[in-house]
C-alpha positions as CSV (number, residue, x, y, z in Angstrom):
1,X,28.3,9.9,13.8
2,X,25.8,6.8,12.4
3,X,23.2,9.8,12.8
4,X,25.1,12.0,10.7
5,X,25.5,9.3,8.0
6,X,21.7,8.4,7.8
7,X,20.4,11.2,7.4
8,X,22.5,12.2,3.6
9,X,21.5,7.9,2.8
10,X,18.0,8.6,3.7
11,X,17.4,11.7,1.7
12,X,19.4,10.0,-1.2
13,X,17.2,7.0,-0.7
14,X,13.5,9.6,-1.1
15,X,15.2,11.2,-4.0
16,X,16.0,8.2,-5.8
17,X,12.5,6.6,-5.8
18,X,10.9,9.5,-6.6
19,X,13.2,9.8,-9.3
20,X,12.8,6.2,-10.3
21,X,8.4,6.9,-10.6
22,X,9.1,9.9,-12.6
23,X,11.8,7.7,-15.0
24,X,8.5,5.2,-15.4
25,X,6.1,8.5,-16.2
26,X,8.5,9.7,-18.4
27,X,8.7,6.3,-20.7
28,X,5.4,6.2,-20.6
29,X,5.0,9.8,-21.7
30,X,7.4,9.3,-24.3
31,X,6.0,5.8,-25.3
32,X,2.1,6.6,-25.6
33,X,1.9,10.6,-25.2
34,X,-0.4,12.7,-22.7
35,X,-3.6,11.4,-24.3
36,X,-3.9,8.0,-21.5
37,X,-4.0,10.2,-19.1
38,X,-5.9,12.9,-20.3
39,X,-8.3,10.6,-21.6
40,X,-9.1,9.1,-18.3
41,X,-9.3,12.2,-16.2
42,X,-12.1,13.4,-18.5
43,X,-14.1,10.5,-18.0
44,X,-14.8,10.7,-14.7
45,X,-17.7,11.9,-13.2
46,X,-19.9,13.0,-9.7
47,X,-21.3,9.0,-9.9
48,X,-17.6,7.5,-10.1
49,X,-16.6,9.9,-7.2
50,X,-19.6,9.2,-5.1
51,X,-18.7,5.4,-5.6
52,X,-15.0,6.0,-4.7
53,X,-16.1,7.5,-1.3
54,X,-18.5,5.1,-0.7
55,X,-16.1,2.6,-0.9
56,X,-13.1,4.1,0.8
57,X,-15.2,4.0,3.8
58,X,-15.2,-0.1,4.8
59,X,-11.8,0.0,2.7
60,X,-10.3,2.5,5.5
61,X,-12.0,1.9,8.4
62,X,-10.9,-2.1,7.7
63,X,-7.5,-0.8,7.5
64,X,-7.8,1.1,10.6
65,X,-9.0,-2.1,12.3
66,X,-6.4,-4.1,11.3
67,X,-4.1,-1.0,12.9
68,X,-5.6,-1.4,15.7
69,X,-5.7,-5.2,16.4
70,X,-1.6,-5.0,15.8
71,X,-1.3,-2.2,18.2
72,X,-3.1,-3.8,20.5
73,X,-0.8,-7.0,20.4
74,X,1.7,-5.0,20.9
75,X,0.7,-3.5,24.0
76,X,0.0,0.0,22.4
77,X,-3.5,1.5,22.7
78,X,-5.2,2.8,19.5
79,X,-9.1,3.8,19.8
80,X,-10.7,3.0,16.1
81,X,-12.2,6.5,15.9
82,X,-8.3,7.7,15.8
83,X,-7.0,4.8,13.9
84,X,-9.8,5.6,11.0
85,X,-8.9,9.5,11.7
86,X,-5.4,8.9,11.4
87,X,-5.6,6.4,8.3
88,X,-7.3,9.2,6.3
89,X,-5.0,11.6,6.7
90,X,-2.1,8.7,5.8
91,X,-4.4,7.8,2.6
92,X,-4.5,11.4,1.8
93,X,-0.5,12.3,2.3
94,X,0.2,9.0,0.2
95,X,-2.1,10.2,-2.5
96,X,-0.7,13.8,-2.9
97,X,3.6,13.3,-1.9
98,X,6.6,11.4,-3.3
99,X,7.4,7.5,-2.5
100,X,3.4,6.5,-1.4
101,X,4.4,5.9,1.8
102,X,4.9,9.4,3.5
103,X,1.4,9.0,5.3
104,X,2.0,5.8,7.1
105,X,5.7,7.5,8.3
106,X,3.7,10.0,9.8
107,X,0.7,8.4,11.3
108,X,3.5,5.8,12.6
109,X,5.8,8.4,14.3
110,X,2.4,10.6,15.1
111,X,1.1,7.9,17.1
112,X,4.3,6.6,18.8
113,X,4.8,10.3,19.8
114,X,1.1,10.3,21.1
115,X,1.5,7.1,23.2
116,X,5.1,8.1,24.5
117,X,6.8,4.7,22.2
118,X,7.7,5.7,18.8
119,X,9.7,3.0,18.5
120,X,6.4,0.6,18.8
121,X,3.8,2.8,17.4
122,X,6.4,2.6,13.9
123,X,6.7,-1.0,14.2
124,X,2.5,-1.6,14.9
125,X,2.6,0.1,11.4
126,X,5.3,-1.6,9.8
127,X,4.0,-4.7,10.8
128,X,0.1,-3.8,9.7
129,X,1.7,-2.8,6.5
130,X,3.0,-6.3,5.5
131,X,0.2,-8.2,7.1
132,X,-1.9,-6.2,4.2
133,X,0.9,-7.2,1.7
134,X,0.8,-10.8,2.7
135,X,-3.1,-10.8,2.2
136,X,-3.0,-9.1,-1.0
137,X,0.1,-11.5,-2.2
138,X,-2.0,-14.2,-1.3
139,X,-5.1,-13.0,-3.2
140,X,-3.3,-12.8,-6.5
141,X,-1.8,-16.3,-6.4
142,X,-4.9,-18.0,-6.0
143,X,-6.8,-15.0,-8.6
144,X,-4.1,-14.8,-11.0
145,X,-3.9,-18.8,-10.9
146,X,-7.5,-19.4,-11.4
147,X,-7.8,-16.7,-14.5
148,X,-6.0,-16.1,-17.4
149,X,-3.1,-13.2,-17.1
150,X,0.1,-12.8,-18.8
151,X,1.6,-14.1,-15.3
152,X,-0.1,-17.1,-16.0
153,X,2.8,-19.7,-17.3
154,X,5.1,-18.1,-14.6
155,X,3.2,-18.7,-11.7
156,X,4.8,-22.0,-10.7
157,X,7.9,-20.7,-10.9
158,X,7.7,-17.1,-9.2
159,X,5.8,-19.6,-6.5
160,X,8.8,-22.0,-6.0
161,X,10.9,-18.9,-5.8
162,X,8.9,-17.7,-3.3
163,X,9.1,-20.8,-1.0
164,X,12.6,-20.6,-1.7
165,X,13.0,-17.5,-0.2
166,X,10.6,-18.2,2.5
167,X,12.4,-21.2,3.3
168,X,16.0,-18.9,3.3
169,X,14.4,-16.6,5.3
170,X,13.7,-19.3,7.9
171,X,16.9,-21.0,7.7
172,X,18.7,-18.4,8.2
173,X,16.8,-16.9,11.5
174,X,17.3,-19.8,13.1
175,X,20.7,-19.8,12.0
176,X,21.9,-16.8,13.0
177,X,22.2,-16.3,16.9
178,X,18.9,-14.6,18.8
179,X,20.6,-14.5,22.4
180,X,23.0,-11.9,23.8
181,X,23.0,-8.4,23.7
182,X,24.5,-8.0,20.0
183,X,21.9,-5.8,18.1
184,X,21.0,-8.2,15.5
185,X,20.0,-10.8,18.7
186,X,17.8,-8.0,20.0
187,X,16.3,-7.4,16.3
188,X,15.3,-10.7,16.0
189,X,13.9,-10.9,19.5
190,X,11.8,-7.9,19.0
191,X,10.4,-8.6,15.7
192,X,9.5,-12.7,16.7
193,X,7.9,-11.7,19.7
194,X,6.0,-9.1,17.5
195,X,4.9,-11.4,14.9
196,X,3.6,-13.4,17.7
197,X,2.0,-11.0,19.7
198,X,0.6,-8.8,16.9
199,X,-0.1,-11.2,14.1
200,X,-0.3,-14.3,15.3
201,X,-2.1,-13.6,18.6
202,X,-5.2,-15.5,19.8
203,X,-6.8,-12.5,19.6
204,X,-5.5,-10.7,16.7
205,X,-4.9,-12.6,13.9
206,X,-8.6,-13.9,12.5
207,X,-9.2,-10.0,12.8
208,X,-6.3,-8.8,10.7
209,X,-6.7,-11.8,7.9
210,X,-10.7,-10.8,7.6
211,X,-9.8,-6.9,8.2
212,X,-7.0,-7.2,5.5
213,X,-8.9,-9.5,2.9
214,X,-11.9,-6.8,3.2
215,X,-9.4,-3.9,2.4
216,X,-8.0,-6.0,-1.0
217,X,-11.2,-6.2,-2.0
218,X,-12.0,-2.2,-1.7
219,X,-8.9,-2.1,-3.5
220,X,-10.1,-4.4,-6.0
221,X,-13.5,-2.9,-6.6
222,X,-12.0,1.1,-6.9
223,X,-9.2,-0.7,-9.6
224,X,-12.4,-2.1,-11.3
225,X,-14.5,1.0,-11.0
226,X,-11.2,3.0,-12.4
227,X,-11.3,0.7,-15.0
228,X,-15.4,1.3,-16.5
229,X,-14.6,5.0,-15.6
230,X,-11.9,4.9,-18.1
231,X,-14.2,2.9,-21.1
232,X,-12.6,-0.3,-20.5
233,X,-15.5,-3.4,-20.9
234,X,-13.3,-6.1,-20.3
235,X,-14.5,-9.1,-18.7
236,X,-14.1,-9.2,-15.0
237,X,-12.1,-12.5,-15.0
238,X,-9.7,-10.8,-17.6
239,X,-9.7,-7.0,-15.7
240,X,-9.8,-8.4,-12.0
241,X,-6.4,-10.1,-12.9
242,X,-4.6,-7.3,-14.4
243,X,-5.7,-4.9,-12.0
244,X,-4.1,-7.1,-9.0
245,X,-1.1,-6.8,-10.8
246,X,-0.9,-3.0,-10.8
247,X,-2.1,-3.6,-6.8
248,X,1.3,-5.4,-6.3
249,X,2.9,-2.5,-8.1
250,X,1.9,0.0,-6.0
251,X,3.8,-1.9,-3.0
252,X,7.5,-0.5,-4.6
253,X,8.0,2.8,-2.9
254,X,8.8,4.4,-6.2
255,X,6.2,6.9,-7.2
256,X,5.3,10.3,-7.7
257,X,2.0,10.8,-5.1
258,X,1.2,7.2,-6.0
259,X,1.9,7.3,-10.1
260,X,4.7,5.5,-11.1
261,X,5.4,1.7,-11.1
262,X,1.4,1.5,-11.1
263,X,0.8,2.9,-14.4
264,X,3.7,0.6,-16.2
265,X,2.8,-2.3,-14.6
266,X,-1.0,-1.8,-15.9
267,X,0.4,-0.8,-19.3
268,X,2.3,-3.8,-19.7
269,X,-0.6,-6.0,-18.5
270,X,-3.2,-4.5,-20.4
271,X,-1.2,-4.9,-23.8
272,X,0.1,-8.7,-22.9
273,X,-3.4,-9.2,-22.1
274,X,-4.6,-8.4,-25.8
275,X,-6.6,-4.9,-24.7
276,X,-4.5,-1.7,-25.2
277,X,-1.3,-0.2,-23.0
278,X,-3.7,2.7,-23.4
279,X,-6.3,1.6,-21.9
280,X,-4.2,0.2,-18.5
281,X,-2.4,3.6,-18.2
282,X,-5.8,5.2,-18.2
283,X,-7.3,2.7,-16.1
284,X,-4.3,3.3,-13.7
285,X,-4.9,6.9,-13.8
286,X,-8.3,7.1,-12.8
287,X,-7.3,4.9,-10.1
288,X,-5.0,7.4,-8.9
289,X,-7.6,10.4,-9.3
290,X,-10.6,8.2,-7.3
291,X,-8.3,7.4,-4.2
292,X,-7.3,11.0,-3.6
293,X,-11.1,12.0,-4.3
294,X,-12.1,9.0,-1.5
295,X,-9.2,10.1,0.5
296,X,-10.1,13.8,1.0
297,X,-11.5,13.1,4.5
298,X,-7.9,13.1,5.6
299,X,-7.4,16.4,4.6
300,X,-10.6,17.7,6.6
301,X,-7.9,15.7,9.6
302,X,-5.3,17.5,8.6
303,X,-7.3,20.7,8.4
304,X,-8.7,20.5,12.4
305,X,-5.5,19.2,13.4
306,X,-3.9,22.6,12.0
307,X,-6.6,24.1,13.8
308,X,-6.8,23.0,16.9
309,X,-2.6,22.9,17.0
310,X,-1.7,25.9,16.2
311,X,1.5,26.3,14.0
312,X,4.5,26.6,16.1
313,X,3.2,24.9,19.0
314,X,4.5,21.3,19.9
């Protein structure tokens, strides 16, 4: 019966953030026309692409360490030739289908199925995942306090709000009960002794901070290189803010193959910021058009996967 219900909610859910990126296109379509976007595709060029590639290798394989360090923790072997193999493809899959996060679903449940514990191999990921988050949180506080961006006067606020939350979060963990056999009890149990084993493990978590501040910084320097692609010759310490911002955007699952809350969120920054909600939405684009040209190494994956499995074979 609960399987009969989630299915219908989950579908619903996929519809409605792909519906929500394509609301966000279609403002901005309405808004500024098809010339952003246009604009910024035509600008790029065989130098541009070689330097997305070139940096999408330490970006990737950086991510695939960090994969592997959580797996690890968690009792889950991971070789870093797969994990890089397998975070291509993901790279690749976000890049090209609805919600941006269709890749990691698969290379989650791909590796739990290869290992004989999808329920773990989907949790190394989940827990990767927000490791990378945390980083990249992290890294725009301190940026986006040290340099001007229209975030600027907010900052103390969104970061008492923050330790608000944090401090909720806490409170109520050790609130609520973590003994028994009630689901929630074996929830909490699961995902502390995670945290501990995957994250915060002797072993494990000076790997995942450097692995994960490495990968910001790929993100950050493919944002940047979107951003001279598409014309822009902003200052650093004025672009290296408002492209964090569109970073954190891309974290809400609500795209179309990556565009979506990325492409407002630059638009809105770029204009506050005194350059053009132009320029951010082709800055944004370009963004989106180097990471599928640095992700296309996933879909040679995908391609000797198909190959070697052939279709219809389990």
């Amino acid at each position: 019966m609960e399987a009969t219900v989630t299915a219908p909610v989950r579908r619903f859910g996929a519809w409605a953030r792909a519906l929500g990126g394509l609301a966000v296109l279609a403002v901005l379509l309405g808004w500024l026309g098809v010339g952003p976007f246009l604009d910024g595709l035509r600008l790029i060029d065989a130098p541009a692409l070689a330097a997305a590639l070139g940096i999408g290798v330490p970006t990737t394989v950086c991510c695939a360490w960090r994969w592997r360090l959580v797996a690890g923790g968690l009792g889950v072997r991971l070789p870093l030739p797969t994990a890089v193999a397998h975070c291509y493809r993901a790279v690749f899959l976000n890049a090209t289908l609805p919600g941006g996060v269709l890749g990691d679903v698969h290379r989650a449940v791909r590796h739990g199925r290869d290992v004989g514990d999808v329920g773990r191999g989907v949790r190394a990921v989940v827990w990767e995942r927000t490791a990378g988050q945390v980083v990249l949180a992290a890294v725009a506080v301190v940026v986006l306090a040290a340099f001007p961006s229209p975030v600027r006067p907010y900052l103390p606020a969104a970061a008492a709000l923050l330790a608000a939350a944090g401090l909720g979060g806490v409170v109520l963990a050790r609130a609520l009960p973590t003994a028994g056999p009630s689901r929630w009890a074996r929830a909490a149990r699961t995902a502390a002794g995670d945290v501990r084993a995957g994250l915060l493990g002797r072993r494990t978590w000076v790997g995942v901070l450097v692995a994960s501040t490495v990968a910001v910084a790929g993100h950050l320097a493919t944002f940047v290189l979107a951003a001279r692609t598409a014309g822009s010759t902003a200052p650093l310490t004025l672009l290296v803010p408002l492209t964090l911002l569109a970073l954190l955007a891309m974290g809400v699952p609500a795209n179309v193959a990556g565009f979506g809350p990325r492409e407002g969120v630059a638009a809105w920054a770029f204009g506050a910021a005194g350059l053009s909600a132009a320029e951010g939405v082709a800055t944004a684009t370009v963004y989106g058009a180097l990471v599928l040209a640095a992700s296309l190494p996933g879909a040679a994956v995908l391609v000797v996967r198909r190959v070697r499995v052939p279709a219809g074979t389990v």
